[in-house]
N, CA, C and O atoms as a MOPAC input file, in Angstrom:
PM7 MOZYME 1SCF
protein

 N     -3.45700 1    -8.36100 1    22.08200 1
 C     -2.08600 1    -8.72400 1    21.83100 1
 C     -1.99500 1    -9.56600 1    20.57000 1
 O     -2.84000 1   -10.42300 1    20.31000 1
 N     -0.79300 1    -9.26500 1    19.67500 1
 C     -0.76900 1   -10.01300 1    18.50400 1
 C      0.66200 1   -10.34100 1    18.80600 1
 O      1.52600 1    -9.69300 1    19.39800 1
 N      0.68200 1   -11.61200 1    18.19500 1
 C      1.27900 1   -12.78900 1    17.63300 1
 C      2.50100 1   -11.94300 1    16.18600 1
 O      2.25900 1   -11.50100 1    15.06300 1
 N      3.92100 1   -12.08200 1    17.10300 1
 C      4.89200 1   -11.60600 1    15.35300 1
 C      4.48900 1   -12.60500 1    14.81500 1
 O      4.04400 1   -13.66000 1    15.26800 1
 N      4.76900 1   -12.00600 1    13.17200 1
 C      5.04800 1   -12.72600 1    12.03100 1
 C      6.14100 1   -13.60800 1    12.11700 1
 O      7.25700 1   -13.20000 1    12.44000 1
 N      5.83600 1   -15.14000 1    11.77500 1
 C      6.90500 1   -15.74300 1    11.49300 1
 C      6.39700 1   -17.28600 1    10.44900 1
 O      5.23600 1   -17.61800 1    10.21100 1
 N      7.49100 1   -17.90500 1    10.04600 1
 C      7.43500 1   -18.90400 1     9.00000 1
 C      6.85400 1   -19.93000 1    10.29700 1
 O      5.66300 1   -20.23400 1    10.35700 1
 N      7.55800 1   -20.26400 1    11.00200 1
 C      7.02300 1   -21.51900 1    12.12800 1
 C      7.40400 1   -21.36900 1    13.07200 1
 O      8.48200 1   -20.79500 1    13.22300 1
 N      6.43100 1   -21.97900 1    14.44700 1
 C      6.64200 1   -21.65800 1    15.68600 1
 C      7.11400 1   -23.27700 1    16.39000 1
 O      6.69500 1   -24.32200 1    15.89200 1
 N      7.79000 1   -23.25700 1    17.28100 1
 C      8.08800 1   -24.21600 1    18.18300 1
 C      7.11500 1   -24.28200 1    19.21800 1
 O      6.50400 1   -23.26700 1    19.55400 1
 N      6.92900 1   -25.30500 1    19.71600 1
 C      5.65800 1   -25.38500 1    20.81000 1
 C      6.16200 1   -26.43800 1    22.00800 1
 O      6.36100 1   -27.60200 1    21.66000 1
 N      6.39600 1   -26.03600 1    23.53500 1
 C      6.58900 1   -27.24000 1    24.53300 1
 C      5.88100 1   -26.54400 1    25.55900 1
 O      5.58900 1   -25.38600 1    25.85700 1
 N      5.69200 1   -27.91200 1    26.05300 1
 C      5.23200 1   -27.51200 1    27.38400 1
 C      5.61300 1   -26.96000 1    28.46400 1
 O      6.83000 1   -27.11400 1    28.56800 1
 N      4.98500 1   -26.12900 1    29.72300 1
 C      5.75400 1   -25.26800 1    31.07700 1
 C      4.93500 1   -25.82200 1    32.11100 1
 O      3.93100 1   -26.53400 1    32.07500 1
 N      5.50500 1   -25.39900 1    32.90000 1
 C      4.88600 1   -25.36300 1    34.26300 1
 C      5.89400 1   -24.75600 1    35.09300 1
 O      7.08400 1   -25.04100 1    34.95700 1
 N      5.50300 1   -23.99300 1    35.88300 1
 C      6.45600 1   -22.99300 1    36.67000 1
 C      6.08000 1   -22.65700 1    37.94900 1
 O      5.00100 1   -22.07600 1    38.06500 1
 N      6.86600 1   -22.94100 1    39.15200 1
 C      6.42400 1   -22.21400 1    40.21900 1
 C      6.28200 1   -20.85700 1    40.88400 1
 O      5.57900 1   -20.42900 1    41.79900 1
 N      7.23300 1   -20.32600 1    40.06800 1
 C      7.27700 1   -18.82400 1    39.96600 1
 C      5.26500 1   -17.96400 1    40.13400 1
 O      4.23700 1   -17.71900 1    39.50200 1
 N      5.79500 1   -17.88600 1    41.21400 1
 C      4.23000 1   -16.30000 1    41.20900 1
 C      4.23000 1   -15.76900 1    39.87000 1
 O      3.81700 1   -14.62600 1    40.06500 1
 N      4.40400 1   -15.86500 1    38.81100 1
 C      4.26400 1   -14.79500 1    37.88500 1
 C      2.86800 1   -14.76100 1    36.77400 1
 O      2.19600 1   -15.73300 1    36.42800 1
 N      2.74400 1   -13.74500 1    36.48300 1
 C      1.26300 1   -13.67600 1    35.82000 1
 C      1.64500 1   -13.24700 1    34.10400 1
 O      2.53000 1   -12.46300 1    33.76100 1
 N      0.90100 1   -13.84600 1    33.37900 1
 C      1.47300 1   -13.44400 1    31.73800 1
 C      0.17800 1   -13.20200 1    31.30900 1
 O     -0.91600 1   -13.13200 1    31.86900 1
 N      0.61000 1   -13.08200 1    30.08700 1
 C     -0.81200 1   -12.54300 1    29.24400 1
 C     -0.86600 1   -13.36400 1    27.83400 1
 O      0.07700 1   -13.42100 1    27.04500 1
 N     -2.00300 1   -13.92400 1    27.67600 1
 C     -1.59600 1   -15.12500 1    26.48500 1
 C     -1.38300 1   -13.99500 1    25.14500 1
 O     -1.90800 1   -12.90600 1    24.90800 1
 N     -0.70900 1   -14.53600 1    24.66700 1
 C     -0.56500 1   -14.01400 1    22.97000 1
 C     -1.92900 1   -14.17300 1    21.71800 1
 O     -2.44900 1   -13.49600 1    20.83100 1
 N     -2.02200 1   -15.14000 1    22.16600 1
 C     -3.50200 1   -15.77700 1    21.48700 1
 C     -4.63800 1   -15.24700 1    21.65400 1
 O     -5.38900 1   -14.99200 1    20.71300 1
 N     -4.91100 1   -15.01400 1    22.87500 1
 C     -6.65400 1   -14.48300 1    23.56200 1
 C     -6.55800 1   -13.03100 1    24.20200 1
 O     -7.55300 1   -12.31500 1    24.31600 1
 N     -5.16000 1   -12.61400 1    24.65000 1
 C     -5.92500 1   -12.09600 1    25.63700 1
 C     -5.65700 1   -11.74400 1    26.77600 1
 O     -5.08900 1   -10.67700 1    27.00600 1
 N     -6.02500 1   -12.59400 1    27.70600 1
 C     -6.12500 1   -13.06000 1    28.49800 1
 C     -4.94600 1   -13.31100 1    29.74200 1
 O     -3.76500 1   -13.47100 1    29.43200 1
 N     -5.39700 1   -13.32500 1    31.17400 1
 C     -3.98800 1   -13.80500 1    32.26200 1
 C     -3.99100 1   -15.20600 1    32.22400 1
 O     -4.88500 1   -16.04600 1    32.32800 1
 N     -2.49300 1   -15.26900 1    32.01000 1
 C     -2.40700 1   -16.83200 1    32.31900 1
 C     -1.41600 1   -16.88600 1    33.15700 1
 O     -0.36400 1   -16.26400 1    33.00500 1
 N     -1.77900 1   -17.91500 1    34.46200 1
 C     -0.96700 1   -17.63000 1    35.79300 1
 C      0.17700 1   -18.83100 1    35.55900 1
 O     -0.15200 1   -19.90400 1    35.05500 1
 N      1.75500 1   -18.50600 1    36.03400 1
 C      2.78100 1   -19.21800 1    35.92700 1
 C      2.39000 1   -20.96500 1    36.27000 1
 O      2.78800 1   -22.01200 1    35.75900 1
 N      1.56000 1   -20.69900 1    37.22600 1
 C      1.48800 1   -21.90800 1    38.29400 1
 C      0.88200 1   -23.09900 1    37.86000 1
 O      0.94800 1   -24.24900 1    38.29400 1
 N      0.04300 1   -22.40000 1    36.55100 1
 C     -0.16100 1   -23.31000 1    35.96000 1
 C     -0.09800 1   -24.14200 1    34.60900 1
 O      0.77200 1   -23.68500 1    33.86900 1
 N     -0.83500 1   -25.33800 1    34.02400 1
 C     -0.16000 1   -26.17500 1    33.01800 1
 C     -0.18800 1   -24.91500 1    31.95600 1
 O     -1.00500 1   -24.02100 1    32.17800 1
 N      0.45300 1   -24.84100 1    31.10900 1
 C      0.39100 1   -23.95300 1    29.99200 1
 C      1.80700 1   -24.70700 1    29.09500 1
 O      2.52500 1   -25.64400 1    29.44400 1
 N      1.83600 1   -23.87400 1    27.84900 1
 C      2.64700 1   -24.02900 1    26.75200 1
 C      3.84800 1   -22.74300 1    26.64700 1
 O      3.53600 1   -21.69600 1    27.21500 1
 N      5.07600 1   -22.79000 1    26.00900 1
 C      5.79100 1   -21.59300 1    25.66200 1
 C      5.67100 1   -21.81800 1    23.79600 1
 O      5.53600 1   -22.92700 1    23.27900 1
 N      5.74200 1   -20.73000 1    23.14600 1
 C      5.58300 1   -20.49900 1    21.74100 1
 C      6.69900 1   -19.97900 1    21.32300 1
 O      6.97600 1   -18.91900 1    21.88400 1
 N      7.51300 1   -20.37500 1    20.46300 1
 C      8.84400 1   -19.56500 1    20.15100 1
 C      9.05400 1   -19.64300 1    18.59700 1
 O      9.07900 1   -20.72200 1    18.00300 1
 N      9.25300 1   -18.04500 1    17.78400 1
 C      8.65100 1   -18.11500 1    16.27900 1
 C     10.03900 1   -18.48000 1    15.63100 1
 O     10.92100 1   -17.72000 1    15.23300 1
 N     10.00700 1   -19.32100 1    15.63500 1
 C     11.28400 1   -19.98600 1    14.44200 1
 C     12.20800 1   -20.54800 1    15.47800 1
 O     13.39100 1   -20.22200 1    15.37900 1
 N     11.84700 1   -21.35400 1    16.47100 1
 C     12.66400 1   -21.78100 1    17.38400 1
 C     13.56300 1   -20.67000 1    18.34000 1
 O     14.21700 1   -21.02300 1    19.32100 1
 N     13.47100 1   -19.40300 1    17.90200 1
 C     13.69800 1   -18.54500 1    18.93300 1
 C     13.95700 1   -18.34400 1    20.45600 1
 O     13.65600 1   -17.22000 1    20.85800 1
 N     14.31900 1   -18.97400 1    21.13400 1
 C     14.06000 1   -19.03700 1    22.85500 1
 C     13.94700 1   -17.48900 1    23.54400 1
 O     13.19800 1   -17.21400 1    24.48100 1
 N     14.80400 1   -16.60700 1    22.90800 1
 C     14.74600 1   -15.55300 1    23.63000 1
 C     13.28200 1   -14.32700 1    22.81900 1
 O     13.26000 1   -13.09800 1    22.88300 1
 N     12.50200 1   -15.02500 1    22.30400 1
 C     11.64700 1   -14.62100 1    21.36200 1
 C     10.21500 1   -15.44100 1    22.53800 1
 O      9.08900 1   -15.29800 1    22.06200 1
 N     10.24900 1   -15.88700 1    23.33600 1
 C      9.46100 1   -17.27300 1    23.73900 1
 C      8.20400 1   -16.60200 1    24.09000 1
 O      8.49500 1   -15.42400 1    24.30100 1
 N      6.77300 1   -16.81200 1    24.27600 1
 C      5.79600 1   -16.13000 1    24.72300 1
 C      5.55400 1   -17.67400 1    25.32200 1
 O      6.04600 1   -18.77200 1    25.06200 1
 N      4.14800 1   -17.00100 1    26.61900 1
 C      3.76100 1   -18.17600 1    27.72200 1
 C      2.67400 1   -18.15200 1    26.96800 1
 O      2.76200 1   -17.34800 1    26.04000 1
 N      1.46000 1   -18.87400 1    27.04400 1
 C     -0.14800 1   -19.03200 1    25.91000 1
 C     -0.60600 1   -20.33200 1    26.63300 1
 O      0.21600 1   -21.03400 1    27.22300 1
 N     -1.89600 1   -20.63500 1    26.58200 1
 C     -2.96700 1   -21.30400 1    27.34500 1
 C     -2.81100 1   -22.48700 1    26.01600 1
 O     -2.61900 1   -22.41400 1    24.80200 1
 N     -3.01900 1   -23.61000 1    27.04700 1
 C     -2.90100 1   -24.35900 1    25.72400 1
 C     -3.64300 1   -24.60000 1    24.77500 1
 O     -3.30400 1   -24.91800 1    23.63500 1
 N     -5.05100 1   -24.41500 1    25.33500 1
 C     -6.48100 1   -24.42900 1    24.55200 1
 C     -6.10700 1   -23.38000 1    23.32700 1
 O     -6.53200 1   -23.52100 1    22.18100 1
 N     -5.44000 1   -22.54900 1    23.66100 1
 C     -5.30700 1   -21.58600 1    22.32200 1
 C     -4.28900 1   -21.75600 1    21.77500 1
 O     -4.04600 1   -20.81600 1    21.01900 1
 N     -3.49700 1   -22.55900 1    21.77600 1
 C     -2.08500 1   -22.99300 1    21.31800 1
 C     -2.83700 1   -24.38000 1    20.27700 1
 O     -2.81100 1   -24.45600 1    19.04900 1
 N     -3.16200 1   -24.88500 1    20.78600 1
 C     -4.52000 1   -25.80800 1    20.21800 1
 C     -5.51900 1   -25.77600 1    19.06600 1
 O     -5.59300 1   -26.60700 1    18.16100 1
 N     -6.43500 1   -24.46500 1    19.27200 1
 C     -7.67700 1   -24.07400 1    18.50900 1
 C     -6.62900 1   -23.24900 1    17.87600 1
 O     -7.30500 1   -23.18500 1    16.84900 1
 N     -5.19300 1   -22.30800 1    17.46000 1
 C     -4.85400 1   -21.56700 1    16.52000 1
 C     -3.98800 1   -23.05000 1    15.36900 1
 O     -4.14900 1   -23.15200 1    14.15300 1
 N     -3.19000 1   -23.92100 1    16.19000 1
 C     -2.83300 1   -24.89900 1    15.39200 1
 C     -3.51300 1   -25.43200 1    14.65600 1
 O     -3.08900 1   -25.76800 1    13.55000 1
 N     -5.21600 1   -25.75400 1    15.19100 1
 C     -6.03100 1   -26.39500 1    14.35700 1
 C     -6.35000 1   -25.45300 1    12.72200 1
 O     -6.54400 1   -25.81400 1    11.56200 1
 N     -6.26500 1   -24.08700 1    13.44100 1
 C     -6.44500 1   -23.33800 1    12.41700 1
 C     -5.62700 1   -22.85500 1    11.56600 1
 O     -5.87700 1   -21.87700 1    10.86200 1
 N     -4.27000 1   -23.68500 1    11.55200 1
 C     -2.99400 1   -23.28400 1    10.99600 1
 C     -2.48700 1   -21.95400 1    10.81200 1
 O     -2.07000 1   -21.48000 1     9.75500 1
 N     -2.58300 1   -21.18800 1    12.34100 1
 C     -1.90300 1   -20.31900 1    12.63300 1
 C     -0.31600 1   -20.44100 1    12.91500 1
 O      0.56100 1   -19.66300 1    12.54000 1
 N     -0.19800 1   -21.46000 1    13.56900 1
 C      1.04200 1   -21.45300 1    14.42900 1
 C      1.56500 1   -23.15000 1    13.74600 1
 O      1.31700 1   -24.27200 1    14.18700 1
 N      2.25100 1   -22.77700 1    12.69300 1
 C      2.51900 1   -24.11400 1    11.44300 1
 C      3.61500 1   -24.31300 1    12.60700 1
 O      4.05400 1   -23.48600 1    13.40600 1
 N      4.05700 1   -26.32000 1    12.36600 1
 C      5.25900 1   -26.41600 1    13.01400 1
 C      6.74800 1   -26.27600 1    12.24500 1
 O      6.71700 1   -25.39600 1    11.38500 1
 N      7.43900 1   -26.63800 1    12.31100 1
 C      8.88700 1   -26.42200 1    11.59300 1
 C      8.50000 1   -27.53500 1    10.38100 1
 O      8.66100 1   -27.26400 1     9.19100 1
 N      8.11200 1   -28.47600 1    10.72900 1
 C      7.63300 1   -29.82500 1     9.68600 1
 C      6.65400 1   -29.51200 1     9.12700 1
 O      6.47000 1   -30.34800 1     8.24200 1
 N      5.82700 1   -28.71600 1     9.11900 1
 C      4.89600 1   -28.30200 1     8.33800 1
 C      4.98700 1   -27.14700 1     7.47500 1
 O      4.30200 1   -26.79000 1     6.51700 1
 N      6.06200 1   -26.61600 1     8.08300 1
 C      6.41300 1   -25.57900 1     6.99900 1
 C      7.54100 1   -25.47700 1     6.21000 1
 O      7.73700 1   -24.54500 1     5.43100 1
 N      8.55900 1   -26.74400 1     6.45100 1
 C      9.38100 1   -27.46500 1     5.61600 1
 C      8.52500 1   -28.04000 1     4.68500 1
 O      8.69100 1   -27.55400 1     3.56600 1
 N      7.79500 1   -28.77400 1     4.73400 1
 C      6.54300 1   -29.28500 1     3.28500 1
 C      6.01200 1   -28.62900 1     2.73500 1
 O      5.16200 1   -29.02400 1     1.93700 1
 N      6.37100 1   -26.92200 1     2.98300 1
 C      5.76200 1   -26.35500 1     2.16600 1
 C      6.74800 1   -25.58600 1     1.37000 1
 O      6.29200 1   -25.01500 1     0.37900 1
 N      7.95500 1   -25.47000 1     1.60700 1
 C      8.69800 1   -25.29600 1     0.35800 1
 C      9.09400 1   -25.95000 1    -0.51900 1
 O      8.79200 1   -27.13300 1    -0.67800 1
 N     10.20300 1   -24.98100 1    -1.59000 1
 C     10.54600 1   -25.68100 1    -2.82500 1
 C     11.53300 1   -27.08400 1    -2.03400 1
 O     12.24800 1   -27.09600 1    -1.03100 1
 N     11.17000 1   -28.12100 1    -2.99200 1
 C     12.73100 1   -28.58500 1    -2.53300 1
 C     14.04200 1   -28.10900 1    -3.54600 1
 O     13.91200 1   -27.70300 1    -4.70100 1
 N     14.98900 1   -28.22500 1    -3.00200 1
 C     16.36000 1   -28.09900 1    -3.81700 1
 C     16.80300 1   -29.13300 1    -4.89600 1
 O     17.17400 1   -30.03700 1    -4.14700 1
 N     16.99200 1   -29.56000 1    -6.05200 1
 C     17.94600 1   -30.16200 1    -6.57500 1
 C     19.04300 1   -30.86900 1    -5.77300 1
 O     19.60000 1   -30.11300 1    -4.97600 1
 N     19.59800 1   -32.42400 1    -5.78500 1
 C     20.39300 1   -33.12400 1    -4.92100 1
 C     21.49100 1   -33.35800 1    -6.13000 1
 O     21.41000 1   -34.21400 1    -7.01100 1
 N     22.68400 1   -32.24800 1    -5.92500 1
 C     23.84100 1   -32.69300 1    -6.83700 1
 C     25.10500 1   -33.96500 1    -6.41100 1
 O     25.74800 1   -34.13400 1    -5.37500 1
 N     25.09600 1   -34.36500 1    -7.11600 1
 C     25.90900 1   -35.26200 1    -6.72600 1
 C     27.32700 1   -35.46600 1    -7.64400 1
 O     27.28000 1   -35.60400 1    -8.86600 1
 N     28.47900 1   -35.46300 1    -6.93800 1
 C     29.48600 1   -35.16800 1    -7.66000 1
 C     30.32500 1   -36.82400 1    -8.02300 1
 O     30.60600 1   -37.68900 1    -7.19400 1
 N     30.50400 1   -36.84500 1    -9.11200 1
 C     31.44400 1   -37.69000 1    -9.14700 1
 C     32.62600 1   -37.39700 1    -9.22100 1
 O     32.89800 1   -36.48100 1    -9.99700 1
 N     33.75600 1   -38.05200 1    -8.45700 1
 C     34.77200 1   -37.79800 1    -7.84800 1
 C     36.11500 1   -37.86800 1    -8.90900 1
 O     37.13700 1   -37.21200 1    -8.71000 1
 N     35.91300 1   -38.80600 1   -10.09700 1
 C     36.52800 1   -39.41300 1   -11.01500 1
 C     36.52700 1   -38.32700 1   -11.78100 1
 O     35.61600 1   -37.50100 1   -11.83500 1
 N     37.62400 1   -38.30800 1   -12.43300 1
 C     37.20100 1   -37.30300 1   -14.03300 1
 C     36.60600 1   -38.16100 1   -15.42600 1
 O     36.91000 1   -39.33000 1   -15.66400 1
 N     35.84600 1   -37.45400 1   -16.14300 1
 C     35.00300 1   -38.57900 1   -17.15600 1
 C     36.49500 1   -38.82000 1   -18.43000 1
 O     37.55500 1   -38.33200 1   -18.82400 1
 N     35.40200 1   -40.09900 1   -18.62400 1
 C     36.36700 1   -40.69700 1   -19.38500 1
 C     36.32000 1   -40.25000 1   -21.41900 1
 O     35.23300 1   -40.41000 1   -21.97400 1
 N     37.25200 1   -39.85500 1   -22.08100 1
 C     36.77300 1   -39.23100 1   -23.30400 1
 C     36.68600 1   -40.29100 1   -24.04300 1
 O     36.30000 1   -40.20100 1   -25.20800 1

């Protein structure tokens, strides 16, 4: 299973009582509702959200897979800050 493309992912924590069984995005792998895990959502997305183990939510961050919104705000341009004066100039 692969991971969409995106600029930055959101990352919180779950826990769910729900019986349900997922499959991490990261590894692989089943990861059962019931327990501690993370949701991943690519550009703050909610209806985009994948469930993922946190160990791999973890070891891909370390590896700057999964940049946060603040980390990938520092990596653009910044803009020019115009500032208007309100007065008309004086000749």
């Amino acid at each position: 299973m692969k991971l969409e493309p995106a600029a930055w992912w959101s990352v919180r924590a779950a826990h769910n009582l729900k019986p349900a069984t997922y499959r991490c995005p990261l590894c692989g792998y089943r990861l059962h509702a019931m327990t501690p895990h993370v949701l991943i959502a690519p550009e703050g997305d909610t209806s985009r959200r994948r469930h993922a183990h946190a160990e791999c939510v973890q070891a891909a961050r370390h590896q700057g897979r999964l940049p946060s919104y603040d980390e990938w705000r520092k990596t653009q341009p910044r803009r020019g800050i115009r500032l208007h004066w309100p007065f008309p100039k004086r000749p």
